[in-house]
N, C-alpha and C positions, 0 to 999 in steps of 0.2 A: 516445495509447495504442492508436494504430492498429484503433480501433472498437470496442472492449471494452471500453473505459472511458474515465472521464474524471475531469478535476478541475476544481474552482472553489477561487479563493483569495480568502481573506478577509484585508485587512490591517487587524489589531486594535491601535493605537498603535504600536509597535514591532516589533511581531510578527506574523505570518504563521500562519492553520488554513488549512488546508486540507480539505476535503468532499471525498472520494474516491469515487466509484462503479464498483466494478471490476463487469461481467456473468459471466452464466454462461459458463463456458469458459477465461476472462480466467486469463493467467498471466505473470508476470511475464517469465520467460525466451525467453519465445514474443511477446511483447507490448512490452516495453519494452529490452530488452536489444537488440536491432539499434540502437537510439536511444541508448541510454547506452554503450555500447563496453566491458561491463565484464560479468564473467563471472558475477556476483551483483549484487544490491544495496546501494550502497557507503554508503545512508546510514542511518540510524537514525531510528524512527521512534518518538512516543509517541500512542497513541489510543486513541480512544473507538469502539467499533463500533455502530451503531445500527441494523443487518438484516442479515441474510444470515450466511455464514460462509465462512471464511478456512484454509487450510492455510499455516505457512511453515515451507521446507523452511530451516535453518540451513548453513554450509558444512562445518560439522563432521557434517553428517547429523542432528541435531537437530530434531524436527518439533514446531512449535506449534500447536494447534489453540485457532479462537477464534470467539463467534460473539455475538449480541445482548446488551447491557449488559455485555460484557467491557472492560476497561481492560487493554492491550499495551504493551508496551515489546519494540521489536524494536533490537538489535545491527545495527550494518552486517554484511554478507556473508550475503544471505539469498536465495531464491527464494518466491516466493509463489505462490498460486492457488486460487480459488475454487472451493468445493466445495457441491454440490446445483446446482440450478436457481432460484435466486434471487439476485437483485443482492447484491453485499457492498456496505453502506456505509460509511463510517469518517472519524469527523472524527480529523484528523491536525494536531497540537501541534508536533511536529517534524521535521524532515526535508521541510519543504515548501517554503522558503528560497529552492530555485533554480529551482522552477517560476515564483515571483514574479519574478525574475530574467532568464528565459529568454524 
């Protein structure tokens, strides 16, 4: 995630969390979108945020804000980006599949 972040995968029986740590600055379109070749984020994600906080921008213009003990369910076709001066954490349930993969 080109220094802004990172991830660890956890493979739980069959399944894949993933522990995100995006920094301060960290945006998805600036950060991961040269890597993934696609003009939003194509996958869906379900999580648990555990610090920090989160803006996600949807394609329809849509913004969700989220931040400590928040449970998210994001749609594919999203931009993301963190907001304040503190790390966003975020155990991620879905959408982590092809980092395991990759």
């Amino acid at each position: 995630m080109s220094g802004k972040g990172q991830v660890e995968i956890l493979n739980v029986g069959d399944g894949v969390v993933g522990k995100a740590t995006f920094e301060p600055g960290w945006r998805w379109s600036e950060h991961v979108k040269p890597l993934a070749g696609t003009d939003s984020c194509q996958a869906a994600h379900v999580g648990y945020v555990l610090s920090g906080h989160q803006k996600v921008i949807m394609d329809d213009g849509t913004e969700l804000d989220f931040g400590p003990g928040d449970v998210v369910a994001i749609p594919p076709g999203h931009d993301g980006e963190v907001v304040g001066d503190e790390p966003c954490v975020v155990l991620d349930f879905a959408g982590m599949e092809h980092y395991a993969k990759g």
